[in-house]
PALOVO-269876 format. One record per atom (N, C-alpha, C, CB): atom name; y, x negated, z. Coordinates in pm, 1 decimal, m for minus. Glycine has a CB too. Example, Ala and Ser with C-alpha at 12.3 -4.5 7.8 and 13.67 -1.06 7.14 Angstrom:
2
site, Y, X, Z
N, m569.0, m1319.0, 780.0
CA, m450.0, m1230.0, 780.0
C, m330.0, m1320.0, 780.0
CB, m447.3, m1130.8, 904.6
N, m225.0, m1285.0, 708.0
CA, m106.0, m1367.0, 714.0
C, 3.0, m1290.0, 787.0
CB, m59.8, m1408.4, 572.5
END
This chain:
149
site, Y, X, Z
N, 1409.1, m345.0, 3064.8
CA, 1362.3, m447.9, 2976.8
C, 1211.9, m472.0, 2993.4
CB, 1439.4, m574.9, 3001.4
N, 1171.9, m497.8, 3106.8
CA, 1025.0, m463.6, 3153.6
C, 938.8, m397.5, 3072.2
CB, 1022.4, m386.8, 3263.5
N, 977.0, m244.9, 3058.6
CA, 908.8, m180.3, 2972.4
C, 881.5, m140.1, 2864.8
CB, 905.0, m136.3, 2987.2
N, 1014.1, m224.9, 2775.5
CA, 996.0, m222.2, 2656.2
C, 876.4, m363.3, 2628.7
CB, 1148.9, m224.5, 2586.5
N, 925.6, m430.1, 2726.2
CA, 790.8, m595.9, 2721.6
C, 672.5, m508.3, 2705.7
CB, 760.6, m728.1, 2910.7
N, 604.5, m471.3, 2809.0
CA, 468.9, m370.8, 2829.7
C, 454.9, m274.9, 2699.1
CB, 487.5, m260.9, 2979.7
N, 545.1, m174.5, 2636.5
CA, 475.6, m103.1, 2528.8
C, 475.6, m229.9, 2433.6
CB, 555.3, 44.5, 2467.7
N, 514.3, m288.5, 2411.3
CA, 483.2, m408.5, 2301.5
C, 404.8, m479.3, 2327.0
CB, 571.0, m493.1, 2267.3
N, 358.7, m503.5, 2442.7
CA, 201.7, m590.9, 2446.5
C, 121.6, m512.6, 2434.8
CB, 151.5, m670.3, 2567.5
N, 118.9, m352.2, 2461.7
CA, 27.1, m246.1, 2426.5
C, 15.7, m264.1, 2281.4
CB, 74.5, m100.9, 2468.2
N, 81.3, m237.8, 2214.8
CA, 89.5, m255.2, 2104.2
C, 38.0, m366.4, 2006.8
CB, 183.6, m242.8, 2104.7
N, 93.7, m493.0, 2040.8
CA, m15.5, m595.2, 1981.3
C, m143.3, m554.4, 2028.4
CB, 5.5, m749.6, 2024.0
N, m134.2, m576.5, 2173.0
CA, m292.7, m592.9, 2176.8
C, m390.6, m459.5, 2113.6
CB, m332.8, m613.8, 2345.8
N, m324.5, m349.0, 2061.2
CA, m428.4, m288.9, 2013.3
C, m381.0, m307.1, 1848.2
CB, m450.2, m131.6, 2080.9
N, m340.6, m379.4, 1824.5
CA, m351.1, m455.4, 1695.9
C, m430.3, m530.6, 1664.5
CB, m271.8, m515.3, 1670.3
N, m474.3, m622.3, 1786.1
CA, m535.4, m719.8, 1815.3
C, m673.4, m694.0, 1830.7
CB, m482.4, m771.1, 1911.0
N, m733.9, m586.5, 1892.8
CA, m822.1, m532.3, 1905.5
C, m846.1, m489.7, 1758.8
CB, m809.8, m447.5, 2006.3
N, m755.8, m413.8, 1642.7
CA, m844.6, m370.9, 1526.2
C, m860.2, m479.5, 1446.1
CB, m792.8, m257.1, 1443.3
N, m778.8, m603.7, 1447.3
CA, m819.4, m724.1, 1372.5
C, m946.0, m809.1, 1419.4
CB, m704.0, m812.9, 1373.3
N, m980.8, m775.9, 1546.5
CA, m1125.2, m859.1, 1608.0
C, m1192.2, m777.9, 1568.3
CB, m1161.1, m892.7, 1765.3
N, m1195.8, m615.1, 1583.6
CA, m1353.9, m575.8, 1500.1
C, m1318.7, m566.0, 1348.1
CB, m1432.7, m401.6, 1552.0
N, m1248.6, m521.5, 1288.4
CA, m1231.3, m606.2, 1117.4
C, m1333.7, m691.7, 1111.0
CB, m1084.1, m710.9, 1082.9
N, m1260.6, m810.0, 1168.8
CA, m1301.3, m943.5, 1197.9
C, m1499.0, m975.2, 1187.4
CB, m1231.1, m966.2, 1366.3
N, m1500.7, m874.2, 1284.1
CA, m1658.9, m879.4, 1321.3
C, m1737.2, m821.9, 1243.0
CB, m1696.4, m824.2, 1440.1
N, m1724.9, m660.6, 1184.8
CA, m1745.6, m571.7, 1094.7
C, m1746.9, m642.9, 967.9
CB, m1653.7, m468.2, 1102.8
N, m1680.3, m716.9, 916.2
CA, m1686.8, m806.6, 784.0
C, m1758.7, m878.7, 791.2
CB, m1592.4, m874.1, 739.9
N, m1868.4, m911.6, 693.8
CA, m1931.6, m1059.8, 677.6
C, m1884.9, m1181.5, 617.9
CB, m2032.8, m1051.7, 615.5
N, m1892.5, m1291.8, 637.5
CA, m1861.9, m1388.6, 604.5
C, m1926.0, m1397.7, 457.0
CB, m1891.3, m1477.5, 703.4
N, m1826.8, m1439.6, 347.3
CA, m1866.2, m1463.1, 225.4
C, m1815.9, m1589.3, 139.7
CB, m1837.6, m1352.7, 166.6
N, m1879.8, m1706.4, 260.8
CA, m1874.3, m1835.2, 202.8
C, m2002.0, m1847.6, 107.5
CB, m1869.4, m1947.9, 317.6
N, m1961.5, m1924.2, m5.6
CA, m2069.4, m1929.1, m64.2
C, m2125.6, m2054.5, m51.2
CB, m2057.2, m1891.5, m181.7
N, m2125.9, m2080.9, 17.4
CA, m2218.0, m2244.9, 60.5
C, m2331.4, m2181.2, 161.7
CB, m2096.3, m2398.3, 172.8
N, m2277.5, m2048.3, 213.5
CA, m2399.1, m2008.3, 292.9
C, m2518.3, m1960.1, 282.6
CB, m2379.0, m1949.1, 349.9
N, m2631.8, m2015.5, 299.1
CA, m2755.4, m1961.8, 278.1
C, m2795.6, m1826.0, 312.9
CB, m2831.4, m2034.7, 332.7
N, m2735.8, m1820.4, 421.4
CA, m2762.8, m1705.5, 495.7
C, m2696.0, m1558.0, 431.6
CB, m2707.5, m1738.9, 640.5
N, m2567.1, m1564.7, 356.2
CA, m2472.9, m1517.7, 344.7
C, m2472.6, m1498.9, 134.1
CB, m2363.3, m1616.8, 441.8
N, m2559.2, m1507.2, 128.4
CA, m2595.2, m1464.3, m66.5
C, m2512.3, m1393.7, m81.8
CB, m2736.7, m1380.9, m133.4
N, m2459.4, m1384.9, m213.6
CA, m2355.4, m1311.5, m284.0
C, m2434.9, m1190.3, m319.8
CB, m2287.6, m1389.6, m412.1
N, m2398.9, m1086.9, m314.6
CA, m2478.9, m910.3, m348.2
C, m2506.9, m921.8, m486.3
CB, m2364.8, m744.8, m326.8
N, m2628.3, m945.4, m542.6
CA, m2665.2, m935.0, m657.1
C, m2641.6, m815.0, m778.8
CB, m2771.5, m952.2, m629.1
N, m2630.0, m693.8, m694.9
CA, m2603.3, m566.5, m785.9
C, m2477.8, m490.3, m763.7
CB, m2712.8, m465.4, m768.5
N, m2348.3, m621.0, m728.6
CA, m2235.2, m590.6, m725.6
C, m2199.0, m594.4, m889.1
CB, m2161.6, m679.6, m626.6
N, m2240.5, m670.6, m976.5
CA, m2199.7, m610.3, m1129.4
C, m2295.4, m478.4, m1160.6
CB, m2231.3, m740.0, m1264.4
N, m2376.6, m435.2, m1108.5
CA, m2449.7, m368.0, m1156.0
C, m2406.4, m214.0, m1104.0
CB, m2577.6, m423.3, m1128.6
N, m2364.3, m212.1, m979.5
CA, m2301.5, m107.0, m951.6
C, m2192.1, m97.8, m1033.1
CB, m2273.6, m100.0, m828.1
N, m2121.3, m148.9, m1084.3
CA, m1968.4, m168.2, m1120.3
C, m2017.9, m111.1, m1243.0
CB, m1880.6, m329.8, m1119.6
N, m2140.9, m157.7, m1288.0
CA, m2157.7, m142.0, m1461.1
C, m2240.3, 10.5, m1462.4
CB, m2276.2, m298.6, m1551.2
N, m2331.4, 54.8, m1338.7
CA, m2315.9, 183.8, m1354.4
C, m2227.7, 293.9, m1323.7
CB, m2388.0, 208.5, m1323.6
N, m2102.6, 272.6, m1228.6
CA, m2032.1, 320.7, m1221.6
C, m1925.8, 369.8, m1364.2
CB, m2007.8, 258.6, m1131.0
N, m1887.9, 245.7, m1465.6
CA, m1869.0, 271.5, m1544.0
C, m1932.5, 346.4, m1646.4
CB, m1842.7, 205.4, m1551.0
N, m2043.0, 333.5, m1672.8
CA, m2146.2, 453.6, m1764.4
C, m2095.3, 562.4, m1732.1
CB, m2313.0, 470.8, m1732.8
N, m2136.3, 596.3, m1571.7
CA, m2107.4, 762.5, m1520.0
C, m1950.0, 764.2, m1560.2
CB, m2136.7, 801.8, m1316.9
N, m1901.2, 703.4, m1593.0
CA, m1712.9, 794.6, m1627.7
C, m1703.4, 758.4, m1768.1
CB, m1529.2, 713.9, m1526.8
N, m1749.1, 679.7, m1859.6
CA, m1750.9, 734.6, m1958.7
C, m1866.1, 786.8, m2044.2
CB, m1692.4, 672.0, m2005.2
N, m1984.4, 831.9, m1954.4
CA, m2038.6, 979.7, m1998.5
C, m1972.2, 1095.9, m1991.1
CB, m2141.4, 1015.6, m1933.7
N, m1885.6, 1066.7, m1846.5
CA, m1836.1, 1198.1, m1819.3
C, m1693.9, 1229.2, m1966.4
CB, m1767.3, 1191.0, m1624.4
N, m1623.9, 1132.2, m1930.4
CA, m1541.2, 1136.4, m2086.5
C, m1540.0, 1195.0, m2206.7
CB, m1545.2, 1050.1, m2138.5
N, m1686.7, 1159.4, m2209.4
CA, m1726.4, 1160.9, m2353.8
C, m1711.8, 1324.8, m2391.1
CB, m1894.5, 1094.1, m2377.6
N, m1719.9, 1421.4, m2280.8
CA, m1709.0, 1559.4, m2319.5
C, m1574.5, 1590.8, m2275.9
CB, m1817.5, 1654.0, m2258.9
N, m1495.5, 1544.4, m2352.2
CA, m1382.7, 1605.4, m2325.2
C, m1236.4, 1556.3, m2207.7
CB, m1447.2, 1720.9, m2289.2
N, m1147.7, 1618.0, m2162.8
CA, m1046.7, 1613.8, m2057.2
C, m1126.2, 1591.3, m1922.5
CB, m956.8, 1751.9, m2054.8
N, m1167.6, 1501.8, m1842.3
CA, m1217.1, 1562.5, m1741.7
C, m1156.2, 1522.9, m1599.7
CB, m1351.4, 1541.7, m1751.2
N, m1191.1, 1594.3, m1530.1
CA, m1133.8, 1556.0, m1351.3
C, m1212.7, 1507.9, m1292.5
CB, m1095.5, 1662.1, m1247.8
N, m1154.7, 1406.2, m1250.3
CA, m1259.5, 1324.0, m1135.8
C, m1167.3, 1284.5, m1009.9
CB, m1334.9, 1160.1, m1207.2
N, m1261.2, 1299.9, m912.0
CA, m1158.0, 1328.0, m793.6
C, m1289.9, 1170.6, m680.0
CB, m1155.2, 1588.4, m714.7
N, m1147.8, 1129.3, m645.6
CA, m1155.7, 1014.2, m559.7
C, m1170.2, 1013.3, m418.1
CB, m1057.7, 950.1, m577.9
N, m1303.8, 980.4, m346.0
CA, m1298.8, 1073.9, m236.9
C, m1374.6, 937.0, m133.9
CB, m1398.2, 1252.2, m267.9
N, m1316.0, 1050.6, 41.1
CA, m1385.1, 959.4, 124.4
C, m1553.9, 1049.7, 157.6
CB, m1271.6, 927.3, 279.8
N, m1606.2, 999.6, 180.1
CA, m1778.5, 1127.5, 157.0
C, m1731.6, 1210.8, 283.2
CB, m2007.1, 1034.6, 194.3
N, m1681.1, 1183.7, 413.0
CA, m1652.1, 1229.9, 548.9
C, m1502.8, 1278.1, 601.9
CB, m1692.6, 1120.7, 629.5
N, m1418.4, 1281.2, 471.8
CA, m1291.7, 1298.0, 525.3
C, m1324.2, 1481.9, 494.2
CB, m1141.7, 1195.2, 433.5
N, m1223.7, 1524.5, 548.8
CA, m1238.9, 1669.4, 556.8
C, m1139.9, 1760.3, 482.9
CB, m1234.4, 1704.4, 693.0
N, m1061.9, 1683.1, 390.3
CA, m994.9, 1719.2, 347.7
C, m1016.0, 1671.6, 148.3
CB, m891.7, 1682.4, 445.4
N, m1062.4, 1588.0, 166.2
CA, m1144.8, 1516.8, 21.1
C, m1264.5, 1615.4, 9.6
CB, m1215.1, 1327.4, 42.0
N, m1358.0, 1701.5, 148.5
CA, m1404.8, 1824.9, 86.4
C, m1376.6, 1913.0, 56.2
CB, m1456.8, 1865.7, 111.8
N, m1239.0, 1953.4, 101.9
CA, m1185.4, 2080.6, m13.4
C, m1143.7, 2031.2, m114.2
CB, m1069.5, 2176.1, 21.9
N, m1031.2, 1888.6, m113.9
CA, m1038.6, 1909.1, m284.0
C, m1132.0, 1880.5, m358.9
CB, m954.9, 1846.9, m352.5
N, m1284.1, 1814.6, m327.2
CA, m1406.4, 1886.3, m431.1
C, m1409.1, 2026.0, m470.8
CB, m1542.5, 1878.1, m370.1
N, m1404.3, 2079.4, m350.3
CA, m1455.4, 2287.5, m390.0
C, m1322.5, 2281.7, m466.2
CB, m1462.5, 2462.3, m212.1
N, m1153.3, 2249.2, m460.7
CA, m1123.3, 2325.2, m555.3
C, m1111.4, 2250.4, m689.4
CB, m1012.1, 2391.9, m518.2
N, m1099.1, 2136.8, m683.2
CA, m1115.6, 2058.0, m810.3
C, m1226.3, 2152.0, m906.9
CB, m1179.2, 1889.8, m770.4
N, m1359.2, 2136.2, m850.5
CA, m1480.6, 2211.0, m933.3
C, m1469.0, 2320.7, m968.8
CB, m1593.3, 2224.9, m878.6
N, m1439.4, 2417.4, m890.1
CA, m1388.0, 2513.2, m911.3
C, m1291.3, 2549.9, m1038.3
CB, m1344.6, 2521.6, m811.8
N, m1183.9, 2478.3, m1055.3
CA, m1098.7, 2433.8, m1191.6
C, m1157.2, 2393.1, m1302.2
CB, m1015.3, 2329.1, m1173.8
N, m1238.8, 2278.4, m1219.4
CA, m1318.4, 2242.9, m1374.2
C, m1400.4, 2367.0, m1415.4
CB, m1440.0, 2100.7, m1365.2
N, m1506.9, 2426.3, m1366.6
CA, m1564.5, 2528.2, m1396.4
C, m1492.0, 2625.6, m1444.5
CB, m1624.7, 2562.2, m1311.7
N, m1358.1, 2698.1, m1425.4
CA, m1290.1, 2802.3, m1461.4
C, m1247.3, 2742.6, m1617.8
CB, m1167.1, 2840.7, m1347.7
N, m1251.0, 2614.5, m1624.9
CA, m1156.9, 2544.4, m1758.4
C, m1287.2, 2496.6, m1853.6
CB, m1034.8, 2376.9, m1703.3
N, m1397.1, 2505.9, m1809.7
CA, m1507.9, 2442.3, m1885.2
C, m1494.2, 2258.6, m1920.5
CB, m1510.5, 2534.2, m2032.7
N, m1430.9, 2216.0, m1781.4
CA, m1382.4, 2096.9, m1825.2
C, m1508.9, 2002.9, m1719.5
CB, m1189.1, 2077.8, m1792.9
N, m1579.4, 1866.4, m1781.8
CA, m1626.5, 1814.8, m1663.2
C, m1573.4, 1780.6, m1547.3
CB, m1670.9, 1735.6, m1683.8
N, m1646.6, 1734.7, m1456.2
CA, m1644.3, 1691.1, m1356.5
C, m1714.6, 1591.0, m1275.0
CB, m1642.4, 1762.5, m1324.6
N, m1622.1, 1530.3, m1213.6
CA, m1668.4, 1395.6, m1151.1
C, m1619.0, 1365.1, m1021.3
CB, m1630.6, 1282.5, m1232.7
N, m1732.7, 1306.8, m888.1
CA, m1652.2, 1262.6, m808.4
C, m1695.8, 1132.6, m781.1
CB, m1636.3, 1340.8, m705.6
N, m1585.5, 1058.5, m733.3
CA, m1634.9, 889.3, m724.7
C, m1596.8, 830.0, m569.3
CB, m1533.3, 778.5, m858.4
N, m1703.6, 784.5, m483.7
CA, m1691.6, 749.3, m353.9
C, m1635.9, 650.1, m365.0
CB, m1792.1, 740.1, m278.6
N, m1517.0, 587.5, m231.6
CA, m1448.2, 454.3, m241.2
C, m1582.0, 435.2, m121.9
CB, m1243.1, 429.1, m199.8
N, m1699.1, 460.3, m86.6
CA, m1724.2, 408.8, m15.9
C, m1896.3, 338.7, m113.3
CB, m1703.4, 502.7, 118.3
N, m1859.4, 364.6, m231.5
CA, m1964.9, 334.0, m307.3
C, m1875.4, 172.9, m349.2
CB, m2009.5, 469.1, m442.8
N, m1924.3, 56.9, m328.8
CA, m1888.0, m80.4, m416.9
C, m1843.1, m11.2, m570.1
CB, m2049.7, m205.2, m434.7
N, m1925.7, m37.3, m634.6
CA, m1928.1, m45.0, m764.7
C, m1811.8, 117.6, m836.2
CB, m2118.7, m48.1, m803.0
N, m1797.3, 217.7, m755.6
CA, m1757.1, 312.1, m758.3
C, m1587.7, 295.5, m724.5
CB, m1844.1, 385.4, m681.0
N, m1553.9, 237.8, m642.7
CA, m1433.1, 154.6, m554.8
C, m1417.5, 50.4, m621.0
CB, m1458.3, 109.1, m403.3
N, m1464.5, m53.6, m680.7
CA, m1397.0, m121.2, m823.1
C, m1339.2, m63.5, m952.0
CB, m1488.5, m193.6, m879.8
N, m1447.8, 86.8, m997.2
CA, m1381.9, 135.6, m1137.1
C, m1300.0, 192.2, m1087.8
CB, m1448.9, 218.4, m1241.7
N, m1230.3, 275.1, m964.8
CA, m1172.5, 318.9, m936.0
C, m1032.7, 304.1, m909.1
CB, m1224.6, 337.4, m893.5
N, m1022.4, 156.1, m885.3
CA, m932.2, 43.7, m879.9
C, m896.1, 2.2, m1007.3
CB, m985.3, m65.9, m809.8
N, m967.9, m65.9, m1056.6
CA, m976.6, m129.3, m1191.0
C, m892.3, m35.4, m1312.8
CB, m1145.7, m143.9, m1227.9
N, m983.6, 91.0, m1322.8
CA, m959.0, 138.7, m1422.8
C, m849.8, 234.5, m1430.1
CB, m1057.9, 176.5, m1459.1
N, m838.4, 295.0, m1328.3
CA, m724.5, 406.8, m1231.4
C, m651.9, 389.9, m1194.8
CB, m732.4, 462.8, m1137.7
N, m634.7, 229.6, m1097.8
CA, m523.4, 208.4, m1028.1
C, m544.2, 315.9, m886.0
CB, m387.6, 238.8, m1132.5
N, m650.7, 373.1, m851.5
CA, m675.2, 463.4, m728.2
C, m705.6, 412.0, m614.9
CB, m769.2, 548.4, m742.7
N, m572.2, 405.3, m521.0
CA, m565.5, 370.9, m367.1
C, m600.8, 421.8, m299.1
CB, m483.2, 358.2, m311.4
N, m561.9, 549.5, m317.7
CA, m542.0, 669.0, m226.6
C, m651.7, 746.3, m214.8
CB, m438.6, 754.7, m266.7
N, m681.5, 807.8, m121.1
CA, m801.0, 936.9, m145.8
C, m743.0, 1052.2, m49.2
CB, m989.3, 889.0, m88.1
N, m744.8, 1137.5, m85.0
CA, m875.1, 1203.4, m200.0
C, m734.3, 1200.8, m337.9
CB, m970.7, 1441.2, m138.6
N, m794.9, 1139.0, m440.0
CA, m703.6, 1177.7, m581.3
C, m779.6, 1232.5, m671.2
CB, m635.6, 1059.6, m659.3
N, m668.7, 1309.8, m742.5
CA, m749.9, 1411.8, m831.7
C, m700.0, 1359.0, m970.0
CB, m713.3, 1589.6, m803.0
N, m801.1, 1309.4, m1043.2
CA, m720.7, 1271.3, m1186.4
C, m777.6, 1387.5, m1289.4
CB, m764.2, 1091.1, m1254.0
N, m693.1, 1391.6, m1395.4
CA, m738.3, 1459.2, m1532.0
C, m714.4, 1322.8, m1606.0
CB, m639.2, 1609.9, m1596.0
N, m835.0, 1277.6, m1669.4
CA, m812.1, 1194.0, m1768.0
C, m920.2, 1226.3, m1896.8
CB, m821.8, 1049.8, m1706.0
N, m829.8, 1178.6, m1986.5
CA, m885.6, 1199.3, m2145.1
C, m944.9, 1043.4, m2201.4
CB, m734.4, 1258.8, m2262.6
N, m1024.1, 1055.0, m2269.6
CA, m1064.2, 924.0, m2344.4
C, m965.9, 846.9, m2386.6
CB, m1138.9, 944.0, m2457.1
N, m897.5, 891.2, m2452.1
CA, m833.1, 861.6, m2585.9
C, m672.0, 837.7, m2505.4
CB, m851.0, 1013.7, m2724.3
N, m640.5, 927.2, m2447.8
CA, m442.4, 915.7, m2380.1
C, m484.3, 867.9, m2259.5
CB, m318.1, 1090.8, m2348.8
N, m565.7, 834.0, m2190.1
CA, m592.4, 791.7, m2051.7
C, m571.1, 930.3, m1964.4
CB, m485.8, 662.0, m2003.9
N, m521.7, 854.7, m1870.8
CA, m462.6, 938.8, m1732.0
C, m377.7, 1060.7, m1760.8
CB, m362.1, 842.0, m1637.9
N, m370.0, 1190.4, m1744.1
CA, m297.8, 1245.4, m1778.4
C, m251.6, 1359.4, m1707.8
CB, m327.3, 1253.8, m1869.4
N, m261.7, 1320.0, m1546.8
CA, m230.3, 1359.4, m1455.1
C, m297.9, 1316.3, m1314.2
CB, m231.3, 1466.9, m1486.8
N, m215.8, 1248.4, m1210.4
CA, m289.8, 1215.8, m1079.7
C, m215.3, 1257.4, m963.4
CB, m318.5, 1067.8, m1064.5
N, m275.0, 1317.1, m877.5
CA, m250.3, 1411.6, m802.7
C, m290.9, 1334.2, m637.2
CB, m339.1, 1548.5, m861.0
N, m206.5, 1261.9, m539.1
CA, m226.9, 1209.9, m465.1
C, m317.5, 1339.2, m356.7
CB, m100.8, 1136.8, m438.8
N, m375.8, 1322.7, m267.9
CA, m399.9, 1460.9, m197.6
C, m440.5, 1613.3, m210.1
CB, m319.1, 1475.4, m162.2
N, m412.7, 1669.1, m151.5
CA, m498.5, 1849.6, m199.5
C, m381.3, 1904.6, m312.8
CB, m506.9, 2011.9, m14.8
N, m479.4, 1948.8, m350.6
CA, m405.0, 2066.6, m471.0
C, m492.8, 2137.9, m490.7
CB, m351.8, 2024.8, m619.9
N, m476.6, 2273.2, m513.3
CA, m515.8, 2416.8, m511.7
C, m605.7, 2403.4, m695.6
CB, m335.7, 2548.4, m489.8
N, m711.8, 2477.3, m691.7
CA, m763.4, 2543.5, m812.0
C, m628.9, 2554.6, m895.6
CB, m841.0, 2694.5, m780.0
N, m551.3, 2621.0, m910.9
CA, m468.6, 2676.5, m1027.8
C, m377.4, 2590.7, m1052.2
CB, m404.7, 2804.7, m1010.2
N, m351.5, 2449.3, m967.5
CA, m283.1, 2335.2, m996.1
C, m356.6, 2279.6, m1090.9
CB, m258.2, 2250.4, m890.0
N, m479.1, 2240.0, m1028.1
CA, m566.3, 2159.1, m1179.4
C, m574.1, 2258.1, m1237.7
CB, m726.5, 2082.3, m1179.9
N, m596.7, 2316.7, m1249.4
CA, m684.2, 2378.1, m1373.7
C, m534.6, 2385.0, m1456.1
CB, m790.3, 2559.6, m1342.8
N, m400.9, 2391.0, m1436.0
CA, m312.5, 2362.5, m1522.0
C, m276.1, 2229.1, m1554.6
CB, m220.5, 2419.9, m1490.5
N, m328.4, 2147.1, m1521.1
CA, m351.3, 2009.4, m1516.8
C, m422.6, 2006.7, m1654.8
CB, m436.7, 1952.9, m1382.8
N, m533.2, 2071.8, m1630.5
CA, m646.1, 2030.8, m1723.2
C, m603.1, 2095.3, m1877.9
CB, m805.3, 2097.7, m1660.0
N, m549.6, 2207.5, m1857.0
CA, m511.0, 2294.8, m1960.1
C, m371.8, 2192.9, m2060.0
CB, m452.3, 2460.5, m1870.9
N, m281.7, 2129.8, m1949.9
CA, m199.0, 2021.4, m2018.1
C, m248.3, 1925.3, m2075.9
CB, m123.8, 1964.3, m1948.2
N, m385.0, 1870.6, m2024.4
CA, m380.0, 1700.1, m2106.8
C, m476.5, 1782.8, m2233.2
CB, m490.2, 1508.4, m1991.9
N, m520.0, 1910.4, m2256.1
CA, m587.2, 1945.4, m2344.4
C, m510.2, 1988.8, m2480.1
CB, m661.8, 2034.6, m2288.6
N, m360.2, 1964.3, m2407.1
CA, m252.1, 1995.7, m2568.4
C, m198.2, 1874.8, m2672.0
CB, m87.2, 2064.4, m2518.0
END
């Protein structure tokens, strides 16, 4: 009984430990605080983020893939996402969750939790395929070839 006590205080306490640096790592965003101003070009990121996806739109089916900049696995599915797009003549887009304004349209408009996701979306039908994780060149690119029928 002992030691089931002990792995469970291991356990909180390194629970406990990732909620104190959370904790610390976050800033306080009372707005009574002087110190503590609200980010002025939090609409502004949001509002260029949106431009860049529907420029990208505007030509067509395109893939845009949802990524962490450092995960190592969100860099292959860039190379093969692009790769697809390039073989399909379809654009391409990638959008950092570690960008604000990039991590709202991403949310907002996508519904994108997850990274790395690979969407094909069209102007006009939306979403028309999302792909949690890696997928190979010849997955999208049949992706892309579907929302184009």
């Amino acid at each position: 009984m002992r030691n089931l006590r002990f792995k469970h205080r291991g356990i909180l306490a390194t629970c406990a430990a990732t909620l104190i640096g959370i904790a610390l790592a976050v800033p306080a965003t009372s707005a009574e605080s002087a110190d503590n101003p609200a980010p002025a070009t939090a609409s502004n990121d949001v509002s260029a983020a949106a431009a860049k996806i529907d420029s990208t739109l505007q030509k067509g089916p395109a893939v845009i893939v949802a990524r962490v900049p450092q995960g190592v696995v969100d860099a292959l599915v860039i190379v093969e996402a692009s790769a697809a797009a390039g073989q399909m003549s379809a654009p391409f887009l990638t959008l950092s969750t570690e960008d604000p304004g990039e991590a709202a349209e991403l949310i907002q408009r996508f519904n994108v939790v997850t990274t790395p996701s690979i969407l094909v979306v069209d102007a006009d039908k939306g979403i028309q395929t999302q792909i949690n994780g890696y997928a190979d060149r010849d997955v999208i690119a049949q992706a892309i070839q579907n929302a184009r029928r």
